[in-house]
Structures are given as structure tokens and as C-alpha cells.
C-alpha positions, 0 to 999 in steps of 0.5 A: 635716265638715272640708271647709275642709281641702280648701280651705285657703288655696287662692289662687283663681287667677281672683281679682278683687282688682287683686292677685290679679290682678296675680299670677294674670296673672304666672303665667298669663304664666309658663305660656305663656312656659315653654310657648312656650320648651319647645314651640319653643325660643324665649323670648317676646319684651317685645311678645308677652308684652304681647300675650299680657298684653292677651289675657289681660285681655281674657279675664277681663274685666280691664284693666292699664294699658300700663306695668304690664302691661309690667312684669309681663311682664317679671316673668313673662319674669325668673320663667319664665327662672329655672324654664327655666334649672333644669329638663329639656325634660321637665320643664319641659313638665310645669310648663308642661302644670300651670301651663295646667291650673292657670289653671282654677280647678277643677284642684287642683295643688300644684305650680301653688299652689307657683309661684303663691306665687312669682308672688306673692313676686316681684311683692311684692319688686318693689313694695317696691323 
């Protein structure tokens, strides 16, 4: 009856903690500028990923306020041009596709967990700092 193993360290990707939250609107930021840059070509601009960091809150009942979601936008913006400048057009559909997917907490993905630990490294360094 090891069904813990199945959930073992499973980063809940909708968390309720305010750093969960920080993170999880990171990668949720990530997904959508990767998704607009291999869909369209373009990068988000600094106002609409703050916009779409506005909505996102919204969605999950959440609030930010203006200067913090600012910054974490931009560390999606920095996070998402990393993923973009290593990986394929088709590639880089399929990480965005997962991370989308990844958003709902009944999708298990390994590559979604991978990128949401590093939304996490990336928002512990720039706290440190």
C-alpha cells in the first residue's frame, strides 16, 4: 500500500501558500509566454504579462500586489527567454502544450514538476539577492 509514492513531493500546482503562489504564477506565466512566442513568434510584452498575471489571480481567487507581480512577470519573461533560446519551434510547443496542461493540478507531468522547481529556484535567488 505504497500509494504515497505516487505522490511523493508533488509540488501542488494551484498551492495556497503566498509562495506557492508566487511560483505557481511564475510558471503559469511561463506557459503562456512560451505558448505566445511559439504560437506567434513574439515575446509578451512587460504590460501584458502583467495583465495576464492580473488574470491569473483573479482566476484563483488571489491578489498580488502591483510591484510584485511586475517583478514576477519579469522573472517569467527572463525564465521563458532561457527555455526559448534552447529549444526547437517543436520542441518548445510541446513545453508550452505541458506546462498548459500542467496548470491543472490532475495532470501529472515530469517535465511540468522539472520546470516548476525551477520557477522556484528562480524566485529563491532573486529574494536572496
Amino acid at each position: 500500500m505504497d500509494e504515497s509514492a505516487n505522490h511523493r513531493e508533488q509540488p501542488s500546482l494551484l498551492p495556497a501558500t503566498e509562495r506557492g503562489t508566487r511560483v505557481a504564477l511564475i510558471f503559469a506565466l511561463v506557459a503562456e509566454r512560451l505558448s505566445a512566442y511559439y504560437e506567434h513568434g513574439q515575446w509578451l510584452t512587460e504590460g501584458q504579462g502583467a495583465s495576464l498575471a492580473s488574470e491569473w489571480l483573479a482566476r484563483t481567487k488571489r491578489n498580488l500586489p502591483l510591484g510584485e507581480r511586475k517583478h514576477l512577470s519579469a522573472l517569467s519573461d527572463q525564465l521563458a527567454r532561457q527555455i526559448g533560446g534552447t529549444l526547437s519551434r517543436e520542441a518548445g510547443l510541446y513545453t508550452a502544450h505541458e506546462m498548459m496542461e500542467s496548470l491543472d493540478p490532475n495532470h501529472q507531468s515530469d517535465l511540468g514538476l522539472s520546470l516548476m522547481t525551477e520557477c522556484e529556484r528562480l524566485l529563491n535567488s532573486s529574494t536572496e539577492g
